[in-house]
C-alpha positions in Angstrom: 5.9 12.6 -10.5 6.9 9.1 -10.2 8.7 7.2 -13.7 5.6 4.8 -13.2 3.1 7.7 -13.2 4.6 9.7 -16.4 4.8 6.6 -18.4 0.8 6.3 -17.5 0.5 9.9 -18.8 2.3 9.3 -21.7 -0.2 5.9 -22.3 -3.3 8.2 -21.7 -2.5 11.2 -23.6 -1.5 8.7 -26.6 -4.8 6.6 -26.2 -7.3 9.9 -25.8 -5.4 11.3 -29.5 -6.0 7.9 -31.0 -9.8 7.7 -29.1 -10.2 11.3 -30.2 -9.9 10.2 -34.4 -11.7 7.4 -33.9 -14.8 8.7 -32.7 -14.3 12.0 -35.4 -14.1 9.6 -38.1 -17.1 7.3 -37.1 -19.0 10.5 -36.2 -18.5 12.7 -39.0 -18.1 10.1 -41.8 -19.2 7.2 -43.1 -16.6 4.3 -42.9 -16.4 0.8 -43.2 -17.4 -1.5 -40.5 -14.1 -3.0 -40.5 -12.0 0.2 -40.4 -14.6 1.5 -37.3 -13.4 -1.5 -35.6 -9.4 -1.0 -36.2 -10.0 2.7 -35.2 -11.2 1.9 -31.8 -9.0 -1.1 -31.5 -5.8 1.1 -32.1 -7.3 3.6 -28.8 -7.9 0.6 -27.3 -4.6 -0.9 -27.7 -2.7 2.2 -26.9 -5.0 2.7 -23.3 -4.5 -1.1 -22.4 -0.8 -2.3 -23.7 0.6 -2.0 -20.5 -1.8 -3.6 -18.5 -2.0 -6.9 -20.9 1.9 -6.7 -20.1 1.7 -6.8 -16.7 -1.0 -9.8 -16.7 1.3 -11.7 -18.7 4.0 -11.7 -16.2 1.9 -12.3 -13.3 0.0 -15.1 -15.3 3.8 -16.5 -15.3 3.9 -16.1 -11.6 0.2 -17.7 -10.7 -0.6 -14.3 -10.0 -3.4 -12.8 -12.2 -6.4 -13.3 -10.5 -7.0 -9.2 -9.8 -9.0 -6.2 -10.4 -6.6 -6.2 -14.1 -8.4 -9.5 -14.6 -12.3 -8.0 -14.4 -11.2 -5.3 -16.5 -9.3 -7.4 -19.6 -12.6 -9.3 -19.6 -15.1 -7.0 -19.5 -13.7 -4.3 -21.9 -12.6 -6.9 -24.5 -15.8 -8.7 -24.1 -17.4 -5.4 -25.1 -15.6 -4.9 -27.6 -16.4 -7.8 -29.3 -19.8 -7.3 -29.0 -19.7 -4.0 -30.7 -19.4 -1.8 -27.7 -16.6 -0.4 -29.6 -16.5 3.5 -27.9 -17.8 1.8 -24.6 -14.8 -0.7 -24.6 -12.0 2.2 -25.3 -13.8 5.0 -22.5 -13.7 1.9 -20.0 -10.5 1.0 -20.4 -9.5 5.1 -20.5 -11.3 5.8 -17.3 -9.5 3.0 -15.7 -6.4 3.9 -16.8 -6.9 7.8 -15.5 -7.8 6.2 -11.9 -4.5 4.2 -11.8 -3.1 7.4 -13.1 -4.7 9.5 -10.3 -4.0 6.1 -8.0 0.2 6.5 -8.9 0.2 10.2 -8.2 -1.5 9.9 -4.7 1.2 7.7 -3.6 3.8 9.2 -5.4 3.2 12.7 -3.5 2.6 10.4 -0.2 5.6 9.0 -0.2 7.3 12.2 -1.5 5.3 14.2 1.6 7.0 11.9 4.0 10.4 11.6 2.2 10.8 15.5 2.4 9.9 15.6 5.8 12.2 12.9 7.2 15.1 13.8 4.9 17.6 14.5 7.1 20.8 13.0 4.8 23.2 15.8 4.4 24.8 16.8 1.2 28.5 17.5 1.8 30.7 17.8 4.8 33.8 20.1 5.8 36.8 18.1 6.1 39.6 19.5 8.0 42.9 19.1 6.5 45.8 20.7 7.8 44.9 24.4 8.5 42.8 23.9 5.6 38.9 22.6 4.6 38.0 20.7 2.2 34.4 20.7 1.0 33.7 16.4 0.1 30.7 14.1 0.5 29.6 12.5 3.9 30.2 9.4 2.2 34.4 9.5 1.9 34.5 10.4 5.8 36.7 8.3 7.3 36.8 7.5 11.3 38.4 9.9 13.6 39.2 12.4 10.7 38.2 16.0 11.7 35.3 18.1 10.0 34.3 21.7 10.6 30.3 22.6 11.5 29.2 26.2 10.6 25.9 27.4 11.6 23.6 26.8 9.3 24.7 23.1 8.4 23.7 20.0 9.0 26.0 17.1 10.5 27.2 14.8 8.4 27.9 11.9 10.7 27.9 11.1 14.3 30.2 12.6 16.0 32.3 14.2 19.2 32.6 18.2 19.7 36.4 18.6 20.3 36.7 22.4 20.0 34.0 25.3 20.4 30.5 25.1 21.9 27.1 25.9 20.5 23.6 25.1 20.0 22.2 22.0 18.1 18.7 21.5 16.3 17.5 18.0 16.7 13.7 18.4 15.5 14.3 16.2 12.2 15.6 13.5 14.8 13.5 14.0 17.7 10.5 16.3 17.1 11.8 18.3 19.8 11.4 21.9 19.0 13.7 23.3 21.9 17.6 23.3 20.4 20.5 21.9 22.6 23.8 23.0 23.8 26.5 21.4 23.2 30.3 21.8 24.1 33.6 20.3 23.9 33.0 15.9 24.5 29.6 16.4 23.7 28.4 13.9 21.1 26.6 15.3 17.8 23.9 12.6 15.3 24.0 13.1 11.5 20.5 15.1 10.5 20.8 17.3 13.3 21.4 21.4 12.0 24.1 23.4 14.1 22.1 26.8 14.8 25.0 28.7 16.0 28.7 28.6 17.3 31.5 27.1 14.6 32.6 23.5 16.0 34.8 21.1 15.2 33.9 17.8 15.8 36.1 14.4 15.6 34.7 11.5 13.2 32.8 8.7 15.7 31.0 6.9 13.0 31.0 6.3 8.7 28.2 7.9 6.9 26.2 4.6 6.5 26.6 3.4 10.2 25.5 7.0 11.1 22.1 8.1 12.8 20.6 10.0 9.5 21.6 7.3 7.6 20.2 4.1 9.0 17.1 6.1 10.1 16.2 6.7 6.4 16.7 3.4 5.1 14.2 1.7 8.4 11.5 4.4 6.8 12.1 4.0 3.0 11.9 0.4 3.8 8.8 0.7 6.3 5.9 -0.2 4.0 7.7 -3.6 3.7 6.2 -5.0 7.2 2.9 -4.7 5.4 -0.2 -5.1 8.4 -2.6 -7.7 7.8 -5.2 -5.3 6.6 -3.4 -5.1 3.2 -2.8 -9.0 3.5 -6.3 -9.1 3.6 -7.5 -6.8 0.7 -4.8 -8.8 -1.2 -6.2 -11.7 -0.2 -9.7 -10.8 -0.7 -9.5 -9.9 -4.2 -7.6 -13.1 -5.2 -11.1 -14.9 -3.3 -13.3 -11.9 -4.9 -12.4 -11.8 -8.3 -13.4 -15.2 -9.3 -17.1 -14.6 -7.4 -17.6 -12.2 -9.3 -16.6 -13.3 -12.5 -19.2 -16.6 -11.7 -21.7 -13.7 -10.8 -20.8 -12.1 -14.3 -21.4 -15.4 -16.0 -24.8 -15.7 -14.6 -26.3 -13.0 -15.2 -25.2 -13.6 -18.9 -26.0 -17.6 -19.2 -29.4 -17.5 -16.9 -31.8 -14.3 -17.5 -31.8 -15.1 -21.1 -33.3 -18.8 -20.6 -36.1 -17.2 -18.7 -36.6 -13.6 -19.9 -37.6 -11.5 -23.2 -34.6 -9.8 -23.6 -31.8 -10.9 -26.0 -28.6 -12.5 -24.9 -26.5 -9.2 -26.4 -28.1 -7.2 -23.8 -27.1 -10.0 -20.9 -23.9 -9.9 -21.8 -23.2 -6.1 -21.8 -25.0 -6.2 -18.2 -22.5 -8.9 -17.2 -20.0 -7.0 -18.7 -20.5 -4.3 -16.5 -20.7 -5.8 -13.2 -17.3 -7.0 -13.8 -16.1 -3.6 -14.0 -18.5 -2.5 -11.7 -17.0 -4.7 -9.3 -13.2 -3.5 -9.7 -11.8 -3.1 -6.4 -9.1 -0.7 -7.6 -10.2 2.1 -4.2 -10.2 -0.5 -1.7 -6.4 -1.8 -3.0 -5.3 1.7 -3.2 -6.3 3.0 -0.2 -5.3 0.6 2.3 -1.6 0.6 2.1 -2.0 4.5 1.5 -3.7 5.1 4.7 -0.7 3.0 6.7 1.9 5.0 5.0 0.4 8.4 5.8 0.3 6.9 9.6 3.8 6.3 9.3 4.1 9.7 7.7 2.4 11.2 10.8 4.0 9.4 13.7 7.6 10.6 11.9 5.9 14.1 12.6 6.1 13.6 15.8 9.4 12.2 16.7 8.2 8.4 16.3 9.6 6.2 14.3 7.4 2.8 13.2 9.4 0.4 11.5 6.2 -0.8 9.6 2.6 -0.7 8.8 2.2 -4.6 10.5 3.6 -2.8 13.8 1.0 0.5 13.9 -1.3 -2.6 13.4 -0.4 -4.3 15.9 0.3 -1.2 18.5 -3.6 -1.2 18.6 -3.8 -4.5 20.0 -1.5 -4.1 22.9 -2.8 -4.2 26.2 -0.5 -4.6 28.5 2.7 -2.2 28.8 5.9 -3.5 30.5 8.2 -1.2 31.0 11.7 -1.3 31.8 12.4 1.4 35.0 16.0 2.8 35.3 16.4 5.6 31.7 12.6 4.4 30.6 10.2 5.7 33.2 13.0 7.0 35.3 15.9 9.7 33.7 18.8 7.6 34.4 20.4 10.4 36.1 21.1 9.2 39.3 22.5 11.2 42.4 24.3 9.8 45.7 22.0 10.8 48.4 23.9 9.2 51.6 27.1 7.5 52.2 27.2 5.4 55.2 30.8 3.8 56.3 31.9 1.1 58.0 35.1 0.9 60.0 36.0 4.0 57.8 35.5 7.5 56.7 33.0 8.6 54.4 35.6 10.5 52.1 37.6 6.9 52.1 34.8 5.0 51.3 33.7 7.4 48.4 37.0 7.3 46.6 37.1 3.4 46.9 33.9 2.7 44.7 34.9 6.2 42.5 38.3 4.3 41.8 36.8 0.9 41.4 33.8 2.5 38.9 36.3 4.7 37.0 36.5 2.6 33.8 32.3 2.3 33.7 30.1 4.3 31.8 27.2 3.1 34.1 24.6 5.5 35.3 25.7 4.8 39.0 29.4 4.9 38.0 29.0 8.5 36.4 26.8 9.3 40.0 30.0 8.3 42.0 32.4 10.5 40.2 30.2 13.6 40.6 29.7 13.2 44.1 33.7 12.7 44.7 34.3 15.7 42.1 38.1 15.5 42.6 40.5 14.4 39.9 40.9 10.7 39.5 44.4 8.7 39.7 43.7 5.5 37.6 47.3 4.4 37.8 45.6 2.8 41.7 43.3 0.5 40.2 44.3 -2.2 38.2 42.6 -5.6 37.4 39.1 -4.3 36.6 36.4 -7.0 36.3 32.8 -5.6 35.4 30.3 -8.1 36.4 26.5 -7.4 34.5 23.9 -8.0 36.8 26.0 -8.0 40.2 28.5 -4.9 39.9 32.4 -4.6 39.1 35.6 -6.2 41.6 39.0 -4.1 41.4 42.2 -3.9 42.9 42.5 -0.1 44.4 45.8 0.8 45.9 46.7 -2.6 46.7 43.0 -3.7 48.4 40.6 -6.3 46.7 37.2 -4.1 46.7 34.0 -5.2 45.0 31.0 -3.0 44.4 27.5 -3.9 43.8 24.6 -5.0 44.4 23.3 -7.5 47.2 23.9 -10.1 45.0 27.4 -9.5 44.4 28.2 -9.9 48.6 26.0 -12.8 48.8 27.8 -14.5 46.4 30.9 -13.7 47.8 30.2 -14.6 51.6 30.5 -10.7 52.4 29.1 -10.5 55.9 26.5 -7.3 55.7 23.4 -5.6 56.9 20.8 -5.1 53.5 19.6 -1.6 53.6 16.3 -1.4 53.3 15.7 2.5 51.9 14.1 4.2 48.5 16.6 4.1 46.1 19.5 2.2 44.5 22.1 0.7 47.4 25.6 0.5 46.7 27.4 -1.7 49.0 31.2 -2.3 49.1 33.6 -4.6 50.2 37.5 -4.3 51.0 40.2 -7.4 51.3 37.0 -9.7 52.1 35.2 -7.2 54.7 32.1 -4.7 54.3 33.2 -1.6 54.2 29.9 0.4 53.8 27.0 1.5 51.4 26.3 4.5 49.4 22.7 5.2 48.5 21.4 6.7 45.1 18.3 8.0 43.8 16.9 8.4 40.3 14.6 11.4 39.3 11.4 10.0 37.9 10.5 11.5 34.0 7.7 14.5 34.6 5.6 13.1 31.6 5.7 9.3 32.9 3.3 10.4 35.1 1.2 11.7 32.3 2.1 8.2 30.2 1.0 6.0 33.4 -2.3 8.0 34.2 -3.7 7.9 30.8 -3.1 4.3 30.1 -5.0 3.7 33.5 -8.0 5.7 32.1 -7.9 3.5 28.8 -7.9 0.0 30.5 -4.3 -0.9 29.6 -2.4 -3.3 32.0 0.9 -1.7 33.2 4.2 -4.0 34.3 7.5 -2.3 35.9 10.9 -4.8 34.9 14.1 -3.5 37.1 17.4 -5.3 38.4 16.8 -2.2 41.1 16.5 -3.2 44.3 12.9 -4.1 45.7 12.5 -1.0 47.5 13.4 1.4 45.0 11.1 -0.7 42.4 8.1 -0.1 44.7 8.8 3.6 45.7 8.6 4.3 42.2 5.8 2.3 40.9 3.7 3.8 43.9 4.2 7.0 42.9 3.4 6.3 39.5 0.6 4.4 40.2 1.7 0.4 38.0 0.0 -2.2 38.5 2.9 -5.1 39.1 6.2 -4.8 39.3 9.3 -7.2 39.2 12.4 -6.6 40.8 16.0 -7.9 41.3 16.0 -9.0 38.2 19.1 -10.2 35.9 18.9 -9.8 32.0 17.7 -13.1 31.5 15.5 -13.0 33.9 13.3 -10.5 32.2 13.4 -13.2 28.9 12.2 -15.6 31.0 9.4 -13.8 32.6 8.3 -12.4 29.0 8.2 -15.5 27.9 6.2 -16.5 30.7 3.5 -13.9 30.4 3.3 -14.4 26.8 2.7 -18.4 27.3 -0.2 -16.9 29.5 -1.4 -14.1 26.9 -5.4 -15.0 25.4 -6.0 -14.9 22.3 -5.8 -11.4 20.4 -4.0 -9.9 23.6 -0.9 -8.2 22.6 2.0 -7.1 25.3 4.3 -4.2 24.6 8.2 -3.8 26.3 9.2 -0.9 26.5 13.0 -0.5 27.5 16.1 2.2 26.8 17.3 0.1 23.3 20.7 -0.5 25.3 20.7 -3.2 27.8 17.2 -4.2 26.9 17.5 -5.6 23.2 16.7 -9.3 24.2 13.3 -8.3 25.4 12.4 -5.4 23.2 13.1 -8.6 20.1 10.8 -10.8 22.2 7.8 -8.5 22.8 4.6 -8.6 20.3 5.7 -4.9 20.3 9.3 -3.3 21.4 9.8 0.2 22.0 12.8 1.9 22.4 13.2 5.3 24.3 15.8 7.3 23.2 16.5 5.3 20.2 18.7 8.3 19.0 22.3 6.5 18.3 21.6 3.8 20.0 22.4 0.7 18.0 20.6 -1.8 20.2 17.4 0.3 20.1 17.4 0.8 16.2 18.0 -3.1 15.6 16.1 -4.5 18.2 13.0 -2.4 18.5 9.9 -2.3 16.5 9.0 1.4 17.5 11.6 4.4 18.5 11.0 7.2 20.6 13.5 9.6 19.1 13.4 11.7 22.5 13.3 10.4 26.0 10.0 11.1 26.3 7.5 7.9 27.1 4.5 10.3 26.7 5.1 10.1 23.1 3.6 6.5 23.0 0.1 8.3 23.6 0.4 10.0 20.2 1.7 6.9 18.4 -1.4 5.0 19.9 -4.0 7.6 18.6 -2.3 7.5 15.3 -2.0 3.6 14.8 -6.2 4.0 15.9 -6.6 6.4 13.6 -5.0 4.7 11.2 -7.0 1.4 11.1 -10.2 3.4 11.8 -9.2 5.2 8.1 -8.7 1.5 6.8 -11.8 0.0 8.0 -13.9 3.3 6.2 -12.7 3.0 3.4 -12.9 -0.8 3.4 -16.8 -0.6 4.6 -17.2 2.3 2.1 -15.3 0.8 -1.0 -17.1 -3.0 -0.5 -20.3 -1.5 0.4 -20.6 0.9 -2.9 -19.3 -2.3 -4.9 -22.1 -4.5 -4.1 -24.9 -1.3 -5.2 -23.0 -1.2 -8.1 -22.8 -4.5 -9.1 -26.9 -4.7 -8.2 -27.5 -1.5 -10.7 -25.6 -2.8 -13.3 -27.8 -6.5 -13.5 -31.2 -4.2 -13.6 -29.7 -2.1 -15.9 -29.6 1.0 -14.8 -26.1 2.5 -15.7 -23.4 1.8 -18.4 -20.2 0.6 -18.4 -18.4 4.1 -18.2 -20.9 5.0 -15.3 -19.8 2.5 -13.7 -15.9 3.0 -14.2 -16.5 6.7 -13.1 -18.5 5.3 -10.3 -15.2 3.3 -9.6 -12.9 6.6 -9.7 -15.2 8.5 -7.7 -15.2 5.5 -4.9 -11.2 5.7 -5.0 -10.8 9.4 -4.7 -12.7 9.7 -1.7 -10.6 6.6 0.0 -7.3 8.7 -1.2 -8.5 11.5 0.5 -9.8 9.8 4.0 -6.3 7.8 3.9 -4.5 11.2 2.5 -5.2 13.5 5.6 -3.3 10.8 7.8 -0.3 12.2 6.4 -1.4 15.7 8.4 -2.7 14.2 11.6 -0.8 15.8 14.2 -1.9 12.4 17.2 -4.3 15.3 19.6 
């Protein structure tokens, strides 16, 4: 239970006592007028002190116009009209539905909180021959800690002794564990199943994976969507309509009907807390919390309810190719010489790529597979977007792409093949090309097929070469795809395609986190794959796929639908039971705790309808 929720318990219990003697008294004896009145008043105080506190302060802030408003007015009207018990049970029902209202979110929040809480409590520092048992938090950088089975990792970091297997489902929501071994590199929140390792310190507790992921959902219902804007927006236009309604039926049936003015009142009186739109407040930012709840279930991560908002809007996907619809994995399928062997030409580009981390680098080296001698290549020069120039064994060699020989005059032949082409240069003179391939991901084919059925507009972004871009966008079936392109040049054309959006149309980028953070900022909507320890992805996007799998975009689209087809219930629902109410109250036909229990009964079932979005699994 919440602090907010047990001070509301204490409020009510105090207020029902004080009710309780009040009514004994005036029931069972004969008292004064005046002391029937303090009675009540003293219930009625107790039940309502808190919430003429919180209208002060927001009267201070221009703020008070709210569903508080309807019911200071109409309970304190009716009490001053006699309505003693009818004031205090109005104000006592009221305050059980913001008590029922506080524990619903409470145990929402605490539902998704004890799902995602994947912070670890203490870590195994290695000191010496020794451990020594301290919190995450005093872990210092490239310090040593010991992981048993059983425990969860403390902080990002590299295996350096032992192997074993690693359960990543609180990150992920990938059920199968994963082997690791000696280099291998470890998030915090992930549980070591089996195998005692030793791991080497790569990143502080607060920088870590377990850490930062937390803190993006705790603060998640901070990007509110516009549906709560709305519902806050509407009650601030809502609450003085019906307080004119209110005042009408209390100024105008009396100037042309029988009954007395007393009775006009009480009727006005009721429709103003007939009309309290405590469910429909309630049950909107509930719903988008237990959507955030669910995607978490499912290895998603939404940074926001404005994003599963806008998620339903999108439609157009761009996506980036190489490590997004593609594995990244690349393998050298043919190495084709010039003037020299293929061995020679191989342990060129190996030598001048031995620095990289590159997906095409790390493809060289396991095609060579011999041990490298970096003391032969000195005056390394990455270049993003063309390749990298080195000086092996003496020789000025460039490797790249064919943007990379154009601009330095290299004399060549493009290769016009499937797959990513390689092509080197020694002292000024081709030497040959090397030709890689990249597996595409088994469930992009799923991803690509069911957005086709649903009408959404596919794009395909790659600095690949044209003929790789197009081999793999046939197979998977996209609609248009760009090539050859630099970093920038996938700003610009964003840019361009959003200057050419209609209005309402959304457009998505979907991209690896790493090398994509310019456009995943830029897009309506940016997704990250793999967002897992990836800094770029967990600044930059919106949305993180916590596995490389882009299938798992389907489920996060069913769930933000699901999600605003919850909101828009209960908003229809909540609205739609108002208005009846407020039309039963001016003919008179129930009471003002009817219609307060009216109001409860309206909330509950929005809690529930927004509730089971916590347990929606996205099928």
């Amino acid at each position: 239970m919440t602090e907010e929720a047990r001070k509301k318990g204490i409020e009510i219990g105090a207020g029902v006592l004080l009710y309780i003697i009040a009514w004994a008294a005036t029931s069972y004896w004969t008292v004064p007028e005046v002391a029937e009145t303090v009675l009540f008043f003293l219930a009625y105080a107790a039940l309502a002190a808190t919430t003429y506190w919180e209208q002060l302060k927001k009267i201070r802030k221009k703020q008070f116009i709210d569903e508080n408003l309807l019911m200071i007015i109409a309970t304190l009207g009716a009490f001053f009209i006699g309505r003693h018990k009818e004031a205090v049970a109005a104000m006592l029902f009221y305050q059980v539905g913001k008590f029922v209202e506080e524990l619903s979110l409470g145990r929402t929040k605490k539902s998704i909180a004890e799902f995602i809480d994947i912070r670890p409590e203490y870590a195994n520092l290695k000191v010496g021959n020794k451990e020594k048992i301290v919190p995450p938090q005093e872990l210092e950088l490239k310090q040593i800690i010991v992981l048993r089975p059983g425990e969860k990792i403390p902080v990002d970091c590299v295996v350096t002794q032992g192997s074993g297997t690693i359960d990543t489902k609180a990150l992920t929501g990938e059920s199968e564990p994963r082997a690791v071994k000696t280099g291998d590199r470890l998030y915090s929140g992930s549980i070591n199943m089996n195998g005692v390792l030793e791991a080497r310190v790569k990143k502080l507790y607060n920088d870590s994976t377990a850490a930062r992921i937390m803190r993006m959902v705790e603060s998640a219902n901070e990007n509110k969507a516009d549906s709560v804007h709305f519902a806050a927006k509407f009650t601030r236009f809502y609450t003085p309509i019906v307080i004119l309604i209110a005042l009408l039926t209390v100024l105008l049936p009396p100037m042309m009907f029988i009954e007395s003015s007393t009775e006009w009142i009480y009727r006005g009186l009721i429709i103003l807390v007939a009309a309290c739109p405590c469910g429909l407040m309630v049950s909107i930012p509930m719903a988008f919390l237990g959507g955030i709840g669910a995607a978490s279930k499912q290895g998603v991560l939404i940074k926001g309810g404005a994003y599963l908002e806008e998620l339903t809007n999108v439609d157009t996907f761009v996506f980036d190719k190489t490590g997004t619809l593609t594995e990244g994995v690349f393998h050298v399928r043919e190495i084709v010489p010039h003037k020299m062997e293929k061995e020679e030409l191989l342990e060129i580009a190996v030598l001048a790529e031995s620095y990289s981390n590159h997906p095409i680098a790390l493809s060289l080296s396991e095609a060579y597979g011999k041990e490298l001698d970096r003391s032969r290549v000195t005056d390394i020069e990455e270049q993003p977007g063309y390749g990298v120039h080195a000086c092996v064994d003496g020789k000025d060699v460039y490797v790249g792409n064919t943007r990379l020989m154009n601009r330095q005059g290299i004399f060549y032949k493009p290769v016009k093949k499937a797959g990513t082409v390689v092509y080197i240069a020694a002292d000024g003179e081709y030497a040959g090309y090397i030709l890689i391939s990249d597996v595409i991901r088994k469930d992009a084919f799923r991803l690509i097929q069911w957005m086709r059925k649903k009408n959404l507009g596919t794009v395909m972004f790659t600095g690949d070469n044209e003929r790789a871009a197009e081999a793999v966008a046939s197979r998977l079936k996209i609609e248009s795809v760009y090539s050859e392109l630099m970093p920038e040049h996938k700003v610009s054309l964003l840019e361009e395609f959003r200057e050419n959006q209609l209005e309402g149309e959304k457009m998505a980028f979907v991209g690896d986190g790493i090398n994509d953070a310019p456009v995943l900022s830029l897009a309506d909507i940016g997704i990250a794959m793999g967002g897992l320890g990836a800094d770029a992805a967990l600044e930059a996007a919106d949305i993180i796929l916590m596995k490389d799998e882009p299938s798992r975009i389907i489920n996060a689209i069913r769930i933000a639908k699901a999600t605003l087809r919850s909101v828009k219930q209960n908003m229809v629902f909540a609205i739609g039971m108002k208005v009846l109410l407020v039309i039963m109250a001016f003919f008179g036909f129930v009471t003002m705790q009817n219609a307060i229990i009216a109001d409860m009964v309206v909330m509950l079932i929005n809690i529930l309808n927004s509730f089971w979005m916590l347990q929606y699994s996205g099928h």
